[in-house]
Structures are given as structure tokens and as C-alpha cells.
C-alpha positions, 0 to 999 in steps of 0.5 A: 115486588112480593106481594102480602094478602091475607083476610081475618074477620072481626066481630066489629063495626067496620069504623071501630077497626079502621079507628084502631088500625089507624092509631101509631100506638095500635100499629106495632100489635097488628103488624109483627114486622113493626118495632115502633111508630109514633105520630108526628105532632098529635091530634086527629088523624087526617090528610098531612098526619105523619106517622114515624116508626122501625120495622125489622125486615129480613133481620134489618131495621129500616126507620121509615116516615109515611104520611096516609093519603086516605087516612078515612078511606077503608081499606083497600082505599087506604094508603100509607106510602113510604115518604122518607128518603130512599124507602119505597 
């Protein structure tokens, strides 16, 4: 499986990014390969959220469904696994 590692370093508390990388809305500015995503229901972001979105990816838009399992862990303890059926 292709592997992605990258570092950019930003001038703010730790929480804050985290905070805004975990908001459906933020996840298509920071990730280009995203055309879309929304959370399932509202309210805070903790175990059992959903997240719902597209990414377009060698030129296919896959529809995907990922639940995080860590939504307060930091990265790299932070996990948002595929959930939908046949997306690994």
C-alpha cells in the first residue's frame, strides 16, 4: 500500500490544529484529493461521529463513510478508518 509522509509546521497550539483538522467542513482545505465531506448528525466530534464525503483519486470519485477511533488522540494516534462497504 503506497505510503503519504509529509511534515509543515504550524505557528499554533497543537489543540487548535487538531480542533480544525477534525471539522467535516476544514477537511476538503487540507486534504486536495477531497471533493467533499459532512458529519453524519451534528454536535461534538467524539467516538461513534461519522464522517461522509468524495475524494477523487487517479481521476475516480470514490464516496466513502469513516468513523474516527481516536477522535482526541493527536496524530499520529488519530485514526479515521474507511467504514463503507468495499473501501479499504
Amino acid at each position: 500500500m503506497p505510503v503519504i509522509d509529509e511534515t509543515i509546521v504550524i505557528a499554533r497550539p497543537a489543540g487548535e490544529v487538531f480542533d480544525f483538522l477534525m471539522r467535516a467542513d476544514n477537511l476538503p482545505r487540507w486534504d486536495s484529493s477531497m471533493l467533499e465531506c459532512v458529519q453524519v448528525g451534528s454536535g461534538a466530534v467524539t467516538m461513534g461521529t461519522r464522517y461522509r464525503g468524495a475524494s477523487k483519486i487517479l481521476g475516480r470519485r470514490i464516496e466513502w463513510t469513516t468513523e474516527p477511533t481516536r477522535p482526541h488522540a493527536p496524530p499520529p494516534r488519530a485514526r479515521l478508518p474507511a467504514i463503507s462497504p468495499g473501501a479499504r
